[in-house]
C-alpha positions in Angstrom: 0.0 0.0 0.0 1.2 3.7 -0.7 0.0 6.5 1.4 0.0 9.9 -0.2 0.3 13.7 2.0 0.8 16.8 1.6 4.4 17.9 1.8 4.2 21.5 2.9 1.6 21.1 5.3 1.4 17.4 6.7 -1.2 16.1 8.9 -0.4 15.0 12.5 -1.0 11.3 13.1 -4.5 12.2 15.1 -5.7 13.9 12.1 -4.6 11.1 9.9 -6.6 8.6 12.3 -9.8 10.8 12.4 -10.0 11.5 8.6 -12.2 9.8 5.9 -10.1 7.0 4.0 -10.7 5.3 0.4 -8.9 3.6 -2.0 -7.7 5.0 -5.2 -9.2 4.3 -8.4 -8.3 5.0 -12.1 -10.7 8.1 -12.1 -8.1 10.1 -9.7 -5.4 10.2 -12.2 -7.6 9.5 -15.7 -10.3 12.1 -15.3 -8.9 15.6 -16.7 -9.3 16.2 -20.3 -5.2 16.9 -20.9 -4.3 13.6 -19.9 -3.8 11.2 -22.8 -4.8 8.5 -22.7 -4.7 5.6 -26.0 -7.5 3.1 -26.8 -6.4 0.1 -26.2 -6.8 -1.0 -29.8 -4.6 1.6 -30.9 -1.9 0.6 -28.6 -1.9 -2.2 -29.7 -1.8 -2.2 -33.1 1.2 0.8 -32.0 2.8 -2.0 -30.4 2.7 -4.5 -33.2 4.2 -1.9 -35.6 7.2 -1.1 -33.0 7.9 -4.7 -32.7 7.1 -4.7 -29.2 4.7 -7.0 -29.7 5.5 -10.0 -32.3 3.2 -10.0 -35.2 3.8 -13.4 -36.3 1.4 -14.1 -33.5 -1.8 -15.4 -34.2 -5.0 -13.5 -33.7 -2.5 -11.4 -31.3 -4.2 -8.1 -32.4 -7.8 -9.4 -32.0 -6.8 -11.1 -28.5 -5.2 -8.4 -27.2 -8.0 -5.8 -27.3 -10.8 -8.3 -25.9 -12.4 -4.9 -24.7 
């Protein structure tokens, strides 16, 4: 587990204990409209074309984006 603060103004560990807690999802970090963000088709097929992925594969594009 990670724990995230604040680094110019910490809590103290009774403020820590008395806050609301929740788990991180992908919406905190993929929910503002200047962060990019690929289909995952398209990074795939990206991936074949850069070798990164072998295309002799079979099926591997279809496969791979089961979305």
């Amino acid at each position: 587990m990670t724990e995230y603060a604040v680094k110019d103004n910490p809590a103290n560990p009774g403020q820590i204990d008395k806050a609301s807690k929740r788990r991180m999802d992908c919406i905190d970090c993929h929910n503002r409209p200047t962060h990019i963000y690929v289909a995952p088709d398209l990074s795939v097929d990206r991936s074949i074309s850069g070798q990164a992925i072998d295309p002799t594969l079979p099926y591997i594009s279809s496969r791979a984006c089961r979305c």
